[in-house]
N, C-alpha and C positions, 0 to 999 in steps of 0.2 A: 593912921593906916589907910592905904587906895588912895594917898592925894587927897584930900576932900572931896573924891565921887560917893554920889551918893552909892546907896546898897544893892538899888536897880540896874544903875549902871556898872559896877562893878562885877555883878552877875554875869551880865551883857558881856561885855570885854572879856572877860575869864572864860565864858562857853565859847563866844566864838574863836578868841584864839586857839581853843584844843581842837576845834572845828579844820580853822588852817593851818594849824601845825600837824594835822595827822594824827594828835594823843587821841583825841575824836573821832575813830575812821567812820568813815561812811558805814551803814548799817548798823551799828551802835546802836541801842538804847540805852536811854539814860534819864534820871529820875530827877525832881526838882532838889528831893530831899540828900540827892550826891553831890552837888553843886551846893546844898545851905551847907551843908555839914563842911567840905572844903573852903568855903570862907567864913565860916562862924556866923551865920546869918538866920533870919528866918526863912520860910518858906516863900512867902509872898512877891520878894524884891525878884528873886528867882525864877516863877512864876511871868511875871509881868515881862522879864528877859528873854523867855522862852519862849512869848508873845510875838514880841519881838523880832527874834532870828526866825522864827515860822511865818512870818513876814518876808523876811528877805528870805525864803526857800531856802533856809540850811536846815529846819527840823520841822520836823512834820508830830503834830501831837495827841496823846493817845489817853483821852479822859482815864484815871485809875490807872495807866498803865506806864507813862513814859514818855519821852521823846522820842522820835526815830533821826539820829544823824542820816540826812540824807545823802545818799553818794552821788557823787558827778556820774551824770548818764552820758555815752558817747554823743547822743544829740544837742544837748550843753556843751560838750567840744569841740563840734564841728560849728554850733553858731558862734560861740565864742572865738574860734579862729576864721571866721568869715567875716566877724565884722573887724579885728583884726585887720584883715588884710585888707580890707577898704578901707578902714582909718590909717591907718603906715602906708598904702602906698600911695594915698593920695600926699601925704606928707612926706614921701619921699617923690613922689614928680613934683610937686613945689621948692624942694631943695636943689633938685637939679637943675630948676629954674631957674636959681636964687642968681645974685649976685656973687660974683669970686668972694667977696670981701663977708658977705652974710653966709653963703655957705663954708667958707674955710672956720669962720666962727664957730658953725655948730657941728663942724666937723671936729674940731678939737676939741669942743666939751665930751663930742664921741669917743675917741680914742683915751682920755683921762678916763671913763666910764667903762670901757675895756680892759683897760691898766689895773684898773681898781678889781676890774675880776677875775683876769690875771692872776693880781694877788694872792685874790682870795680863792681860787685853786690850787695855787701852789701851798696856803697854810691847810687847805681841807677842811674849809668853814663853807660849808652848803647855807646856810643862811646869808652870809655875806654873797654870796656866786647868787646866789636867785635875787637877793636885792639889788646887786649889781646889773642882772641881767632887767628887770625889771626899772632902773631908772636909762638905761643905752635904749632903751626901747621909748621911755616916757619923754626922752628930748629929743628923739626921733619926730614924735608927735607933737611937740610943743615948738617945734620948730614952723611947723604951717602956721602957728600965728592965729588958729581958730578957735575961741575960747567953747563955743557947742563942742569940735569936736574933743577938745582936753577933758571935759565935761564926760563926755561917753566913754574916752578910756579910762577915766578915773572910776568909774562904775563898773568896769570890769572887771577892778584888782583882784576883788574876793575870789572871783570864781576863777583867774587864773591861779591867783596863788594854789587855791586847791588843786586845779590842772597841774601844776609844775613841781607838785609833789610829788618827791623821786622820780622824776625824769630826768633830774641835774646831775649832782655829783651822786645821788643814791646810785643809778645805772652805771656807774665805774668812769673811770677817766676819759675810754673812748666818746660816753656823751658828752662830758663839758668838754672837749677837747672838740669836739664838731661842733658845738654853741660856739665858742671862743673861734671857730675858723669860720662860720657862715657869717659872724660878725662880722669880722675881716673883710672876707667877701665882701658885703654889704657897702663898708667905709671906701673900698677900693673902689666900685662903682659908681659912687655918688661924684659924678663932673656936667658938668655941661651937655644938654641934649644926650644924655646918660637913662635918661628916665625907665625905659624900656628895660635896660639890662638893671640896673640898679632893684627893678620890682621884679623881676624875674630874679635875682640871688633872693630878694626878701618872703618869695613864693616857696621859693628850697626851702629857707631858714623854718616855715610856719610849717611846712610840708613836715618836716624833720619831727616837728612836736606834734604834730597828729600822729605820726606814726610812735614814737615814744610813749605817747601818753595811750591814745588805742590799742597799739602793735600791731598795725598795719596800715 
């Protein structure tokens, strides 16, 4: 049972995933001995886990009393989509840079990555549409070729994932339906000396999720 992780680690994994999946919302308290008792474990490994994600700012801890699931403050979403938008659009004016032949490449790994969330709209699998939307994004950036900056968006994920918590298919069709068109957008602007318009669609697209995730 857990793969061979040890008991710290499976602690680990198990709180944060309810963390970004939402079973955990923000503001929550939650107790070591809720997490031993849910994997058959003792206190300790749980404990040490708890250390952990209070580490990476998902839980803030309360001697005798608990965790506190921390909730994304609007000031974590607007840094989070500031740097954003300095990591994508600088790796979107380096695609429009590119060579026909390098960017028609990574423009078709785009469009399969659209496809793929396409898909997964039309089945109503919100898990699949936010991993979708999150790898059209991740080849976006691994297209600049800068392993610092693949580095800093991979650092990100956590605290987007928690951002993009029902702002996709939770808010009804008209949201992933404006994801899946500012995409669009996006693919159609990336050409040649494009750069300008190409980060002004990718400025809408971020703009769109601050407002979703804030409401304004």
């Amino acid at each position: 049972m857990g793969g061979g992780l040890s008991a710290k680690e499976r602690a680990y994994r198990h709180t944060k995933a309810g963390i970004l999946d939402g079973s955990l919302p923000g503001g929550d308290l939650i107790s070591e001995g809720q997490v031993a008792e849910a994997l058959e474990m003792s206190r300790t490994p749980v404990r040490e886990a708890f250390l952990r994600l209070e580490a990476e700012g998902l839980l803030r801890l309360f001697p005798k009393r608990g965790a506190l699931v921390v909730a994304v403050s609007p000031v974590e979403v607007e840094a989070v989509l500031e740097a954003r938008e300095l990591v994508e659009g600088h790796a979107v004016a380096k695609l429009c840079a590119a060579s026909p032949a390098d960017r028609e490449g990574v423009v078709g790994r785009l469009r399969e990555e659209l496809a793929v969330q396409r898909a997964a709209f039309a089945a109503g699998d919100e898990t699949g549409f936010a991993e979708g939307d999150r790898r059209f994004h991740t080849v976006l950036v691994e297209s600049a070729r800068n392993p610092i900056l693949d580095e800093l968006y991979s650092s990100l994920r956590d605290r987007q994932l928690r951002m993009n918590l029902g702002s996709m298919l939770g808010r009804g069709p008209t949201r992933a339906e404006a994801i899946l068109a500012q995409h669009e957008a996006i693919l159609d602007a990336l050409g040649p000396d494009a750069a300008v318009e190409a980060q002004a669609r990718l400025v809408e697209h971020l703009s769109s999720t601050r407002t979703a995730v804030l409401g304004r």
